[in-house]
Backbone bond lengths (Angstrom), bond angles and torsions (degrees), N, CA, C in turn:
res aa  C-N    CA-C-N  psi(-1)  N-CA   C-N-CA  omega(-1)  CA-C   N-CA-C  phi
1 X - - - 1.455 - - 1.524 110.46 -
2 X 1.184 120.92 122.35 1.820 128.83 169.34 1.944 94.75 -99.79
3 X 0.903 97.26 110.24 1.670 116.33 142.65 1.186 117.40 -85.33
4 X 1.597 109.74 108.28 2.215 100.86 156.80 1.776 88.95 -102.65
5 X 1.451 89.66 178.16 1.401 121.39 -160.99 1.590 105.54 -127.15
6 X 1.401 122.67 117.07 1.209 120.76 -176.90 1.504 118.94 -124.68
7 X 1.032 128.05 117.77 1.776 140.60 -177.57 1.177 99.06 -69.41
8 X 1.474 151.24 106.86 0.843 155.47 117.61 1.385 152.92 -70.18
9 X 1.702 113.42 100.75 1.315 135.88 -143.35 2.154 95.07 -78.26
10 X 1.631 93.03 103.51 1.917 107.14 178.16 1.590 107.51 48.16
11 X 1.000 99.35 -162.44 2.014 111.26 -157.77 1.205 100.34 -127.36
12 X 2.004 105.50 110.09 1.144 105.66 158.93 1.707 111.57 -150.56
13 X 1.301 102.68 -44.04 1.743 93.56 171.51 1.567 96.05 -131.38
14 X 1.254 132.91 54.68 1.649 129.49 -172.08 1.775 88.95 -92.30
15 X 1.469 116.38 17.41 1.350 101.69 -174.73 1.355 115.55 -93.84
16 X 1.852 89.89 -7.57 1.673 103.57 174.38 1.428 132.64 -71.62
17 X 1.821 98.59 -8.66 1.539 106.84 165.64 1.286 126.73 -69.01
18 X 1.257 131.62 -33.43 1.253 145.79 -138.62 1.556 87.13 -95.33
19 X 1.897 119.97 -57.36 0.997 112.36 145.40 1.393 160.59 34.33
20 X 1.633 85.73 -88.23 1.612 111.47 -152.58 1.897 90.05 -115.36
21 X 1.367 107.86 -38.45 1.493 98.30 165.91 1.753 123.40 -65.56
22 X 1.326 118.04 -15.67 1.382 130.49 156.93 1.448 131.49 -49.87
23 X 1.408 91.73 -57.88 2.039 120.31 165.46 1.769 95.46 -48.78
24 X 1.300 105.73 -56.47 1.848 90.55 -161.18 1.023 108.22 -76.29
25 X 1.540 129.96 -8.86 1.840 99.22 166.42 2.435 81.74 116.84
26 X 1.604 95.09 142.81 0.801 119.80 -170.04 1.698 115.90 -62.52
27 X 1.564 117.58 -9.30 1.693 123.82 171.18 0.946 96.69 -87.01
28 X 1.078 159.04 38.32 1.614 138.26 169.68 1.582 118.86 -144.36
29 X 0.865 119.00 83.77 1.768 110.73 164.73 1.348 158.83 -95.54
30 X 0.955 124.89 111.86 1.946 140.89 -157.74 1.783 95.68 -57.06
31 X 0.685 120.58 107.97 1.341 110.91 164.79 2.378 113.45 -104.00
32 X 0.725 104.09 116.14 1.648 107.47 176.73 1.370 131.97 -115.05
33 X 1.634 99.23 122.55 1.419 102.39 175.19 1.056 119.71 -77.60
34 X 1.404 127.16 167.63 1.341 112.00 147.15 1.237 125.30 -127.21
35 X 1.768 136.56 158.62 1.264 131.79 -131.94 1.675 95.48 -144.71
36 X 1.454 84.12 145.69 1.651 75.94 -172.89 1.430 110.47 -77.43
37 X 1.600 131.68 144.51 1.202 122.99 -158.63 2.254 103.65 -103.43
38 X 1.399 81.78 -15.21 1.874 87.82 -174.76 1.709 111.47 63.94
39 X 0.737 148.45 -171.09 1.416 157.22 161.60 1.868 106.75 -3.53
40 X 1.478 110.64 90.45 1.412 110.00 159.07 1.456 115.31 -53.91
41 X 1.542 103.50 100.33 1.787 90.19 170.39 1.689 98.98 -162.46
42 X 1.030 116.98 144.22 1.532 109.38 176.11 1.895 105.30 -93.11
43 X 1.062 105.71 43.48 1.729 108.00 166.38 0.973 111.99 -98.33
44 X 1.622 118.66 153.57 1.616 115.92 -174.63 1.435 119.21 -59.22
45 X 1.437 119.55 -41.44 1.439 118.97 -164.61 1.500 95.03 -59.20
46 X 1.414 107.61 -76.04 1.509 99.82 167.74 1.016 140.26 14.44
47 X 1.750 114.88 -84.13 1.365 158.04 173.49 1.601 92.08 -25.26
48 X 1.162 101.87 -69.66 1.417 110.90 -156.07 1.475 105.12 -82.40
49 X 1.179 122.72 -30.54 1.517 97.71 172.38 1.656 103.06 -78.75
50 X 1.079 151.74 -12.18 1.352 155.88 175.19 2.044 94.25 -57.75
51 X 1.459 123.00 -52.36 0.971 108.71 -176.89 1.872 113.20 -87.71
52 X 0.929 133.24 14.81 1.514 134.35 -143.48 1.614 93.86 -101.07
53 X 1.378 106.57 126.02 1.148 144.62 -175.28 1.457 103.59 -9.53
54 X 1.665 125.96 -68.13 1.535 120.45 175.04 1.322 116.65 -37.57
55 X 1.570 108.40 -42.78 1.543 109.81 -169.30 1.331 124.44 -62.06
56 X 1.241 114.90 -38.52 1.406 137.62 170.66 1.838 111.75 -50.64
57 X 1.993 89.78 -77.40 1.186 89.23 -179.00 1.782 146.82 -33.94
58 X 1.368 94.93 -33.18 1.313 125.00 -175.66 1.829 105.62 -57.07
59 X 1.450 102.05 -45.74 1.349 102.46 153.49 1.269 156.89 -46.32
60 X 1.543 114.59 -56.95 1.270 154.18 -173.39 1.858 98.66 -43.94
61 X 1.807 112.23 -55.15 1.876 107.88 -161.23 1.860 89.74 -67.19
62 X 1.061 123.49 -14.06 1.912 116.83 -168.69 1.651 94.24 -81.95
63 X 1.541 138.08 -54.14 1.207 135.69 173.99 1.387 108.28 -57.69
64 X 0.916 135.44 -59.60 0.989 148.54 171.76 1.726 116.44 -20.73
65 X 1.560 90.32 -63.54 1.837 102.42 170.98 1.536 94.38 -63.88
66 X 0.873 148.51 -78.80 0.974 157.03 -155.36 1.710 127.52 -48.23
67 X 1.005 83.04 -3.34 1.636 113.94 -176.70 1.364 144.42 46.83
68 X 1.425 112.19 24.18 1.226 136.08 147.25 1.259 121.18 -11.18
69 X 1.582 124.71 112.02 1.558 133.47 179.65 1.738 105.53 -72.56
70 X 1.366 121.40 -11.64 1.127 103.23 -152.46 1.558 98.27 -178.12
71 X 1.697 128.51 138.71 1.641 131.87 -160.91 1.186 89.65 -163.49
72 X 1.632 90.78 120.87 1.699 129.10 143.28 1.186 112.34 -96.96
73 X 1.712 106.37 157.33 1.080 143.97 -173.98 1.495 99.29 -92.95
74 X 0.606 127.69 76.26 1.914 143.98 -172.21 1.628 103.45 -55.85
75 X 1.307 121.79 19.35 1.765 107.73 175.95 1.812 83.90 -146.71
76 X 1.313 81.81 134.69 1.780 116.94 167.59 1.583 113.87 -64.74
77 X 1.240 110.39 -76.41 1.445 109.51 -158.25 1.999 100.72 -91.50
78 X 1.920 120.33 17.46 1.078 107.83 147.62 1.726 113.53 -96.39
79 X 0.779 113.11 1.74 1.867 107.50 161.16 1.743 114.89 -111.60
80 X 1.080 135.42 -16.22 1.168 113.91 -166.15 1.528 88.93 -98.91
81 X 1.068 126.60 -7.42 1.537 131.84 -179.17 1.730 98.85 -53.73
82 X 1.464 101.22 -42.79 1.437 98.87 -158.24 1.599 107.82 -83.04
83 X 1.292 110.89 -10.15 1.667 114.98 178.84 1.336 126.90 100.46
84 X 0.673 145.02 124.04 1.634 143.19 168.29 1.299 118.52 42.10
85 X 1.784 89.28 -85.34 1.791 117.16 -176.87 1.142 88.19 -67.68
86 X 1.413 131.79 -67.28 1.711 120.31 -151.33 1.453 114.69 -48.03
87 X 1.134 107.13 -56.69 1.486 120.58 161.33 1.316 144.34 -7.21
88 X 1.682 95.57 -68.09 1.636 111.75 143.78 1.073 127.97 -92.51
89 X 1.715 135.35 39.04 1.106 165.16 148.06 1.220 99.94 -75.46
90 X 1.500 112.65 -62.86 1.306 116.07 -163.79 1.929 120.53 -81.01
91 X 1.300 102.05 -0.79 1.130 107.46 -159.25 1.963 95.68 -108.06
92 X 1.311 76.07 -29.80 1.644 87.96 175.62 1.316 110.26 -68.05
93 X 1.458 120.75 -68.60 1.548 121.18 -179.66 1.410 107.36 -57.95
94 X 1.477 146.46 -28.90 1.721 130.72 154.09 1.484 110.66 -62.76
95 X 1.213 143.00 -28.89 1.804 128.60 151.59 1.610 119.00 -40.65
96 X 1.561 88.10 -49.00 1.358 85.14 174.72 1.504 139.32 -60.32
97 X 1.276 92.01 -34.10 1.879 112.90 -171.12 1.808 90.14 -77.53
98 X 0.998 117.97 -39.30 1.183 119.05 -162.33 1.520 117.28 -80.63
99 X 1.356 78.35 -46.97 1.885 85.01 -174.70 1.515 121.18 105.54
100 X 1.513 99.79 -6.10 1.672 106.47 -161.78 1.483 96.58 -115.87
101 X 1.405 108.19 -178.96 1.571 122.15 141.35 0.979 124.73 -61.92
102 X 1.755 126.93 111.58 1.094 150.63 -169.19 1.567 125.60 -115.23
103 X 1.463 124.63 133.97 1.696 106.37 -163.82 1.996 77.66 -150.64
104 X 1.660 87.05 -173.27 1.654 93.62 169.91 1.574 98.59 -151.66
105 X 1.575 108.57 -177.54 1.484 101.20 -166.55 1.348 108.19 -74.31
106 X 1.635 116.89 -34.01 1.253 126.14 171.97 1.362 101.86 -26.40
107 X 1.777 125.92 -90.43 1.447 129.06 -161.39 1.378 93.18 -52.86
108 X 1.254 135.99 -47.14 2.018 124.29 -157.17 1.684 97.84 -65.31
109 X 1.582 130.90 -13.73 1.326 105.30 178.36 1.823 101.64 -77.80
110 X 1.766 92.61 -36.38 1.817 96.61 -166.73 1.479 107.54 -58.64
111 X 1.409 112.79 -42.27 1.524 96.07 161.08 1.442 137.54 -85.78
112 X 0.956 118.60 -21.96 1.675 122.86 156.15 1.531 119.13 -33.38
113 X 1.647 115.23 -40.45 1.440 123.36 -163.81 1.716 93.91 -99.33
114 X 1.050 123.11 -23.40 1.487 111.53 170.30 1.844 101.45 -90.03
115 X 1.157 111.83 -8.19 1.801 83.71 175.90 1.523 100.61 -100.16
116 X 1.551 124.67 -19.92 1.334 105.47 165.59 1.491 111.37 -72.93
117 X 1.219 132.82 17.49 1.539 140.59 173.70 1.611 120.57 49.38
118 X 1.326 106.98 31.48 1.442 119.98 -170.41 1.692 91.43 -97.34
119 X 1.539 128.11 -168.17 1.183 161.85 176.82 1.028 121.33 -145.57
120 X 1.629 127.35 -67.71 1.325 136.04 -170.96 1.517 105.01 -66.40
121 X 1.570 112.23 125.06 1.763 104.42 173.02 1.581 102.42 -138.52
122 X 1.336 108.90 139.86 1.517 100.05 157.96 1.562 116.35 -112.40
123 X 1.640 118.78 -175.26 1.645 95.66 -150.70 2.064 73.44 -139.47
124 X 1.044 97.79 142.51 1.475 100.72 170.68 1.909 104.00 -136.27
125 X 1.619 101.37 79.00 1.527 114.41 -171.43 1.608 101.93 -74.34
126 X 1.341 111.42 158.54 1.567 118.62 170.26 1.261 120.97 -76.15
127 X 1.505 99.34 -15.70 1.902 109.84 -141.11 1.608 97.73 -109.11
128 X 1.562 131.05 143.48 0.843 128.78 158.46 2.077 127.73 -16.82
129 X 1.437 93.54 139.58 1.661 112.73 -166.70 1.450 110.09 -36.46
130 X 1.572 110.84 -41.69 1.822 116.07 178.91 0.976 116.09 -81.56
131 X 1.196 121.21 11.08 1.706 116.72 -161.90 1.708 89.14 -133.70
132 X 1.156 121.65 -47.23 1.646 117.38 141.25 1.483 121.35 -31.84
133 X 1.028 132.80 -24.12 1.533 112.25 -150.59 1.426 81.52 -120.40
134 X 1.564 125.29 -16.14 1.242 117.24 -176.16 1.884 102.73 -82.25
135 X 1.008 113.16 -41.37 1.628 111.39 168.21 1.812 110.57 -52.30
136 X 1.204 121.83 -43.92 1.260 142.07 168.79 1.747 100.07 -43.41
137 X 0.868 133.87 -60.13 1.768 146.32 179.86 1.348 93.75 -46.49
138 X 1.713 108.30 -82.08 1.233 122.91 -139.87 1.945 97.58 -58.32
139 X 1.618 120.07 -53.76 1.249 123.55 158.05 1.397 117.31 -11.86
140 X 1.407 121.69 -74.15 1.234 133.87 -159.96 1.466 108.52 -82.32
141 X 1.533 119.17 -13.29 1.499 115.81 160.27 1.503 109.54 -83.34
142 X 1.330 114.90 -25.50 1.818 109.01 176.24 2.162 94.64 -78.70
143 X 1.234 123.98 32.45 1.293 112.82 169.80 1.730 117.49 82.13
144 X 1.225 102.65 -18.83 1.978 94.97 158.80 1.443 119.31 -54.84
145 X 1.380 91.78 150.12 1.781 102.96 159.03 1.977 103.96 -111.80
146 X 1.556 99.34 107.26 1.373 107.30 -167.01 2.344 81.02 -88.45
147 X 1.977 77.24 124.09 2.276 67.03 169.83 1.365 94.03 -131.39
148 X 1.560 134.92 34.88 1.763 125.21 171.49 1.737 85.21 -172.85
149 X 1.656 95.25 127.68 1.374 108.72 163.39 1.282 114.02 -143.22
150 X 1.368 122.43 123.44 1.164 143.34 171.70 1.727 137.01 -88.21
151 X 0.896 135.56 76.64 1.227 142.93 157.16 1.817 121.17 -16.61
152 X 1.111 147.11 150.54 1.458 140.35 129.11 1.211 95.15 -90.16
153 X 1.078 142.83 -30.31 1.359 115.19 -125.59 1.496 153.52 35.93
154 X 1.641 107.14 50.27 1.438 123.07 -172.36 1.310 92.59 -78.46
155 X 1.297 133.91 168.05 1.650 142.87 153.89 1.354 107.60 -109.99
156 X 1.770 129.72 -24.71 1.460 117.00 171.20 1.165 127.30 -117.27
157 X 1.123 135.93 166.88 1.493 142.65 143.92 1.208 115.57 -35.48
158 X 1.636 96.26 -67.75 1.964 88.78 -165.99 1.656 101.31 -57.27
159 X 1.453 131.17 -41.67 1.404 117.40 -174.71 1.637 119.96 -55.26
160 X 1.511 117.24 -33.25 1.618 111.00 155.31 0.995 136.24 -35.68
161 X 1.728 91.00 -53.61 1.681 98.36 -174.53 1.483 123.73 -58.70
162 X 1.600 111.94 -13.24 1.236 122.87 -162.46 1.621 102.67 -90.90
163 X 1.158 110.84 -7.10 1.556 104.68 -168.79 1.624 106.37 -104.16
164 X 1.250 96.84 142.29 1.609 125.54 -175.29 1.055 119.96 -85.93
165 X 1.850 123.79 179.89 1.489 111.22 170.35 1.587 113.25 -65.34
166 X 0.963 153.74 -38.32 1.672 136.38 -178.39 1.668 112.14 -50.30
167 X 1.541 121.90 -46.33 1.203 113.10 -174.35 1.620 105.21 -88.23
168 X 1.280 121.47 4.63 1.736 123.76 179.29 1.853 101.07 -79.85
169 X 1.870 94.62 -46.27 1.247 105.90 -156.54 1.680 96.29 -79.56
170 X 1.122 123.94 -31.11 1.135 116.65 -175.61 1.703 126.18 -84.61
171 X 1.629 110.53 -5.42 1.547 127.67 173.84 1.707 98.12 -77.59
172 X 1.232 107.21 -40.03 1.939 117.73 -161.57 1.777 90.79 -78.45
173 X 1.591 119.79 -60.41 1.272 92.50 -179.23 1.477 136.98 -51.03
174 X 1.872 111.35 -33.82 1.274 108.71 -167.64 1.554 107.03 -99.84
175 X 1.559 107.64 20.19 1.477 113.81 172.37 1.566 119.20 -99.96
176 X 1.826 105.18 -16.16 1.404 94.99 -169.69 1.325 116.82 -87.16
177 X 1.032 119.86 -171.62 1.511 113.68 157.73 1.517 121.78 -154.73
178 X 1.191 139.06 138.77 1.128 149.90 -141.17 1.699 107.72 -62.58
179 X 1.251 111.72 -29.17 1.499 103.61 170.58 1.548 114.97 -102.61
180 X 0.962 101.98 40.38 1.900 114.70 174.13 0.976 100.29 -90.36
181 X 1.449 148.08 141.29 1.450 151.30 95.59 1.256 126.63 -15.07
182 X 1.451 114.27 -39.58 1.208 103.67 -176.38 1.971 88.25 -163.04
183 X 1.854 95.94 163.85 1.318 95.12 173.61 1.327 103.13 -132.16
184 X 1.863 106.20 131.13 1.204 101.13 173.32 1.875 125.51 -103.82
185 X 1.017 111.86 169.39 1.462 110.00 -157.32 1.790 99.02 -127.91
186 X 1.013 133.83 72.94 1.096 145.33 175.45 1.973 124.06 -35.29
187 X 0.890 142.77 -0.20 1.448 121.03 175.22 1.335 104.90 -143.33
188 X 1.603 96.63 160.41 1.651 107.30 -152.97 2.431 92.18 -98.89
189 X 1.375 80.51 15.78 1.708 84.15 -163.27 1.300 93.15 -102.60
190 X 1.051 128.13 21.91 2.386 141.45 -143.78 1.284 90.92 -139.97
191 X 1.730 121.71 97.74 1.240 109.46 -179.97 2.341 96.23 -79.50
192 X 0.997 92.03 128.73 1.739 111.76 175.77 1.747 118.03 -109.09
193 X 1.098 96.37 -27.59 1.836 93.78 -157.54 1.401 129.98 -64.39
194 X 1.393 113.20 4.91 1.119 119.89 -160.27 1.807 91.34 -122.79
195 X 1.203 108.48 -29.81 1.719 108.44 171.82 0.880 143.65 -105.47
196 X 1.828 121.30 26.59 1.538 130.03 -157.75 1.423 88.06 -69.12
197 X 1.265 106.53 -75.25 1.900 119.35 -179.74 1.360 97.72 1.37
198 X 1.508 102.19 -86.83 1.748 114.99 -166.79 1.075 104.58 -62.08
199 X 1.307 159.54 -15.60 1.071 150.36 174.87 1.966 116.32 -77.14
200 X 1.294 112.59 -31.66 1.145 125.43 175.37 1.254 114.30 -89.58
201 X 1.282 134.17 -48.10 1.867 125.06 140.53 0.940 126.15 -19.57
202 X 1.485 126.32 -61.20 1.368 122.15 153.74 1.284 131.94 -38.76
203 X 1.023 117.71 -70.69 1.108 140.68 163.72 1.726 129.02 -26.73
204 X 1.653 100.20 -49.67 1.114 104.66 -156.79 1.559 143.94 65.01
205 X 1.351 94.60 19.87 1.561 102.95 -172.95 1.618 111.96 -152.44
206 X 0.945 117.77 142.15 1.540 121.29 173.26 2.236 109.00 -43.27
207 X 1.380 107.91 125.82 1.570 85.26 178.73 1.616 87.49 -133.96
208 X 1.701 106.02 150.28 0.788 137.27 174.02 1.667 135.26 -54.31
209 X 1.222 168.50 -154.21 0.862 111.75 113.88 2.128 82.08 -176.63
210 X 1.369 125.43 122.83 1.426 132.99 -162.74 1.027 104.85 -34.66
211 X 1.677 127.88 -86.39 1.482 107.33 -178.59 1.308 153.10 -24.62
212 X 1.510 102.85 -32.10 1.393 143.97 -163.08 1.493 101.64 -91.74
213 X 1.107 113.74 -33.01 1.703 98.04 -174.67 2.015 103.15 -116.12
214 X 1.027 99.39 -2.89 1.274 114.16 -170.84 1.955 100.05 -89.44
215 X 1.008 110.28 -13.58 1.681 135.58 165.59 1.811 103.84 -81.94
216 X 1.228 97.23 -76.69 1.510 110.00 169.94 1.577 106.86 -25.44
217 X 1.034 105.41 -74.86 1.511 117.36 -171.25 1.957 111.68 -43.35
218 X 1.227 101.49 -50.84 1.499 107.27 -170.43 1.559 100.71 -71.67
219 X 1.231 122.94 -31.60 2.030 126.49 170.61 1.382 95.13 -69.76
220 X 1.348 135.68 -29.60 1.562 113.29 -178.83 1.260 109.47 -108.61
221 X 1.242 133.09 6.62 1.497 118.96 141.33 1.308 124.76 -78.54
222 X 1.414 114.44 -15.01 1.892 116.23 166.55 1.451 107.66 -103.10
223 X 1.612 99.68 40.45 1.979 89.08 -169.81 1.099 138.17 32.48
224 X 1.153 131.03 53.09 1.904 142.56 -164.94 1.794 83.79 -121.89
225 X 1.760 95.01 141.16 1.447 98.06 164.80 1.652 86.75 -141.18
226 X 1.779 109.20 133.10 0.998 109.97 -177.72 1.400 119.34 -124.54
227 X 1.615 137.10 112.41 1.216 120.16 -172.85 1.571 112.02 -69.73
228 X 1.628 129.78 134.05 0.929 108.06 160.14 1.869 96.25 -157.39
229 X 1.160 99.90 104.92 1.771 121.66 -171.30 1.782 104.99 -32.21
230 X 1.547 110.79 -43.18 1.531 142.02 -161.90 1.334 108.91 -57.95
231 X 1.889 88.85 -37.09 1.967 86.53 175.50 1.011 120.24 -116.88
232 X 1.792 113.20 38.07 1.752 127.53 150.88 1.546 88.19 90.41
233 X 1.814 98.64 163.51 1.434 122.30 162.02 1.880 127.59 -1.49
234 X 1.170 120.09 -43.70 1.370 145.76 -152.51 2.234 106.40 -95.91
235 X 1.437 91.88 -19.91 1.079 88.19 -178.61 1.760 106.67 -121.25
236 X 1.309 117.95 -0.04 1.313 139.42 -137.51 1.832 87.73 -117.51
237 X 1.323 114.94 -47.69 1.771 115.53 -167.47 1.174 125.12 -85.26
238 X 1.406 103.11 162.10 1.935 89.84 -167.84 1.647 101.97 -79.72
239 X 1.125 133.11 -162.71 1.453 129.51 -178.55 1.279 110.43 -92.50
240 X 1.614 121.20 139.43 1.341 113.07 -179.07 1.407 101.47 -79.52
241 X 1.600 129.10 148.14 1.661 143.24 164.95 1.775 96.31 -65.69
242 X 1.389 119.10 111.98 1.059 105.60 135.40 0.977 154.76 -118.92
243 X 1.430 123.67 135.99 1.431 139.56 -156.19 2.128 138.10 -91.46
């Protein structure tokens, strides 16, 4: 049995774990906290106190019991808010608290898009245009070429959580763009798990998508590679060599 451990910032689509730990097959279990998020808002100040060290920590002794090989930071735009360094600031001081291998969704897209061995990405975010463009940065410092970014302009969580496949399917179409490789789908508040498939049919392209790689991420810090077609492109390919 592999247990990862997932921090999960308030209640909005964590129903996609239960899910997506189903898809991989009966050795593996998601276990999720949840964290207090303080101020629903997709603004930076926000952002960052949503990920800030107390908030986290408070989590960490429940995974911990629970026996988790390995903990992500299960929200996107509370680490990439902080930038690069902050980022792995933040990822560093939850190793620490923890004791384990520690990542966030931020790094699981930057590595997700180098093991599907693509470059070109476009981003179809929920969250207001500045708070987009800041995921847009942090991407293109982990080595993307970000060439289409999309905004909704949501300001909350809980309003994500509320949206279905028509407004999922309809953010991804008018987010991609024809010289993308791949499209990524930024927030862990975006219930996805049930439509990567169809979304990449459409599409034609491998798509990304928070929950989904934020899973990924916690199996490749305990070295687990798991085929499972259900959760699109990303779980489906052999590993890219890198050189």
């Amino acid at each position: 049995m592999t247990a990862l451990g997932l921090l999960y910032p308030g209640h909005s689509a964590e129903d996609d774990y239960p899910r997506i730990e189903q898809l991989l097959g009966s050795d593996i279990r998601v276990d999720v906290v949840h964290t207090d998020i303080g101020e629903d808002a997709h603004r930076a100040d926000a952002l960052r106190e949503m990920g800030s060290p107390d908030r986290l920590s408070a989590g960490v002794a429940q995974l911990r019991l629970s026996g988790a090989e390995a903990i992500v930071w299960a929200c996107t735009s509370g680490s990439f808010v902080h930038g690069w360094e902050g980022a792995q600031e933040q990822v560093r001081t939850l190793a620490r608290a923890a004791g384990l291998p520690a990542s966030s969704t931020s790094f699981a897209f930057v590595h997700a898009v180098r093991e599907l061995g693509v470059r070109r990405v476009a981003v179809g975010a929920t969250y207001p245009d500045d708070v987009a463009g800041l995921f847009a940065d942090f991407l293109r410092t982990g080595g993307a070429e970000v060439v289409a970014v999309r905004g909704a302009g949501i300001i909350t969580a809980a309003e994500v959580g509320t949206w279905g496949e028509a407004e999922l399917f309809t953010l991804a179409r008018e987010a991609d763009d024809a010289s993308a490789e791949a499209l990524l789908l930024p927030d862990t508040a975006l219930h996805t798990a049930a439509h990567i498939p169809a979304l990449e049919k459409e599409l034609g392209k491998p798509v990304l998508t928070a929950n989904q790689v934020t899973v990924w991420e916690a199996l490749r810090l305990t070295d687990r590679r798991v085929n499972a077609p259900a959760l699109g492109a990303l779980f489906t390919r052999e590993p890219i060599v890198q050189v």
